[in-house]
C-alpha positions in Angstrom: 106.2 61.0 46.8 103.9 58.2 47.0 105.8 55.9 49.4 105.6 58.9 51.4 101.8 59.2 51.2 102.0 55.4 51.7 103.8 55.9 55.2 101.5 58.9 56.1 98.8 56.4 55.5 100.5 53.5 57.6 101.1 56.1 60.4 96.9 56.7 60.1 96.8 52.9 60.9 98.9 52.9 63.7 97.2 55.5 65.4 93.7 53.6 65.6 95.3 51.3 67.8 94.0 51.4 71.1 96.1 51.9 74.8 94.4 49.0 75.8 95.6 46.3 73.2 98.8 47.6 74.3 101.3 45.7 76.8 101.8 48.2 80.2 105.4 49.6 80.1 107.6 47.8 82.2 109.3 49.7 84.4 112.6 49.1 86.5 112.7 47.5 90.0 114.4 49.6 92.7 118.1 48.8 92.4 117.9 48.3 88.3 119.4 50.5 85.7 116.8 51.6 83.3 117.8 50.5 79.9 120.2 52.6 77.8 118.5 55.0 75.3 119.4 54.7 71.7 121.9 57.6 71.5 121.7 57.9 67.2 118.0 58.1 67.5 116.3 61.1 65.4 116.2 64.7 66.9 113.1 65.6 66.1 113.2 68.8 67.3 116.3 69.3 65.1 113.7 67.8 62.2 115.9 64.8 61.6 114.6 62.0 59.8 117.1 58.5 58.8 116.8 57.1 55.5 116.9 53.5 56.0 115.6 51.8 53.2 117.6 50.6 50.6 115.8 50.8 47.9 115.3 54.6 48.3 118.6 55.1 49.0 119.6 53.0 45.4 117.1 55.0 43.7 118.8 58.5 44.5 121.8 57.0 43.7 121.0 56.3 40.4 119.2 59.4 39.9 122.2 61.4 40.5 123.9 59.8 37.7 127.5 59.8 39.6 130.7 60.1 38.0 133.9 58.7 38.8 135.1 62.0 38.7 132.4 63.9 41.2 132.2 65.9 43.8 129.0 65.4 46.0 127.8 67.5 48.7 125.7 65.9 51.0 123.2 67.4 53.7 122.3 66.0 56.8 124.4 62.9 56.3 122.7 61.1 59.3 123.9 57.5 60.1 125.8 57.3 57.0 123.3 55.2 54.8 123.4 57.2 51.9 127.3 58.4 52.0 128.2 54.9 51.8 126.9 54.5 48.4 128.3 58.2 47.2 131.6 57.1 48.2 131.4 53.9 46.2 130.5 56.0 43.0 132.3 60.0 43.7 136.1 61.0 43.4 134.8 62.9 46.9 132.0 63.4 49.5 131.6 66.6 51.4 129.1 65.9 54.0 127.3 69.3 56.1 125.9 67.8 59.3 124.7 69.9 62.1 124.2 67.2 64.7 127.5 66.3 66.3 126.5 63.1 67.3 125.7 61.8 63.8 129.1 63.5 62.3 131.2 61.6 64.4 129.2 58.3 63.5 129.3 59.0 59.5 133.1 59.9 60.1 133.0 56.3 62.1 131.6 54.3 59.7 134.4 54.7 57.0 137.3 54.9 60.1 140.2 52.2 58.6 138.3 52.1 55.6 139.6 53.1 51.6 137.0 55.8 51.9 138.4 57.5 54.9 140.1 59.9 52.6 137.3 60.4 50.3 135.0 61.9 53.1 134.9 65.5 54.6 132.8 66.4 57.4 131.7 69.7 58.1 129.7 70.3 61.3 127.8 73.0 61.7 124.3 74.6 60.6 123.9 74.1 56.2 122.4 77.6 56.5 124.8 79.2 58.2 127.9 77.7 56.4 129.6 80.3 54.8 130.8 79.4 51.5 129.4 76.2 50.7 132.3 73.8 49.3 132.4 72.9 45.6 130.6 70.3 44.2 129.1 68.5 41.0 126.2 66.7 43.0 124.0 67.8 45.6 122.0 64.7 47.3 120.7 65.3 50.4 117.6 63.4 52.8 117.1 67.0 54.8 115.3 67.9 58.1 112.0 69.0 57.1 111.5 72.2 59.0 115.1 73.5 56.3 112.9 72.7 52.7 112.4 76.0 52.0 115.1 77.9 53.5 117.7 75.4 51.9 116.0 75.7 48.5 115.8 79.5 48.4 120.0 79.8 49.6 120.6 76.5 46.6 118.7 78.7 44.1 120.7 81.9 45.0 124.2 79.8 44.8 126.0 81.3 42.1 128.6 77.7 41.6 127.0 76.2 38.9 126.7 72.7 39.6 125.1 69.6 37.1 122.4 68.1 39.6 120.6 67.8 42.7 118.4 65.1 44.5 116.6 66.5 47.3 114.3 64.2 49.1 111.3 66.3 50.1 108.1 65.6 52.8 105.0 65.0 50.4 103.2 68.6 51.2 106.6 70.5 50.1 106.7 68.6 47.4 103.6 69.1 45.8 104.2 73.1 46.7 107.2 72.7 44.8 105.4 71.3 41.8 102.0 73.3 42.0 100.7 74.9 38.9 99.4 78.7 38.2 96.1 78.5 39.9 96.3 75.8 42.2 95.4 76.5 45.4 99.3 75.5 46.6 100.4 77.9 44.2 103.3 80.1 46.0 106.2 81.8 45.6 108.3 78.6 46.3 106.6 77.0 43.0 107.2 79.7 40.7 111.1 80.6 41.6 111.5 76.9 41.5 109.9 76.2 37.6 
């Protein structure tokens, strides 16, 4: 929560900036290709958001207190960051991705690799999947627009399962945690404590 109030801040900074101080866009000459657009960048309509740093992703990691002998669900794998590491630690990694593109590059990533076997990839919506696969673990970096609806079905799940690391944007967060009479008091925080 606070390196996300941290970004949020940074983001502040960034907007002060003026047009001005800014280089013009260069644009192609007649006859040039334009330059190829990064094809794993974030959907934001889709609410996508990469978990890049390292430090982060070690922390959840650790949090989740792995076994040798786990299975891990994972949401919204992305780039593959995160699964990485959960294969290093799990017996297994079931991964629910909706974005086709990023499926195929998590299922990439471990291609000719001893984790190839370790990792299943559903694609398709987490909402819509109908029943969710066992697991031990949920970790999961979601889309931001899913925190709620992805809470309520995790709540309703009737597989009993021994922990789950959600990383949440800093507003849901503090929903989640709200107290009786706080003003972000809701229905979210008291199904959730």
């Amino acid at each position: 929560i606070a390196l996300l109030r941290m970004l949020l801040g940074l983001r502040g900074a960034f907007r002060s900036c003026s047009r001005a101080a800014m280089p013009p866009k260069k644009r192609p000459r007649e006859g040039q290709k334009r330059p190829v657009r990064n094809l794993l960048a974030a959907n934001k309509v889709m609410g996508q958001n990469f978990l890049k740093n390292p430090l982060i992703v070690d922390s959840i990691i650790e949090k989740a207190a792995i076994r040798s002998t786990d299975t891990v669900l994972e949401i919204g794998p992305g780039t593959g960051n995160l699964t990485i590491k959960l294969l290093q630690r799990a017996k297994k990694v079931v991964a629910i991705e909706k974005d086709p593109r990023m499926a195929k590059e998590v299922l990439k990533r471990v291609h000719g690799t001893e984790f190839q076997r370790s990792l299943q990839v559903l694609q398709g919506d987490v909402l819509k999947v109908e029943p969710w696969p066992f697991f031990n673990i949920l970790v999961a970096n979601i889309p931001y627009n899913i925190s709620s609806p992805l809470l309520f079905k995790l709540l309703s799940l009737e597989n009993s399962f021994r922990c789950a690391v959600i990383m949440f944007q800093d507003e849901f967060a503090q929903r989640l945690t709200a107290s009786a009479g706080d003003g972000q008091w809701s229905r979210l925080s008291v199904n959730t404590q």
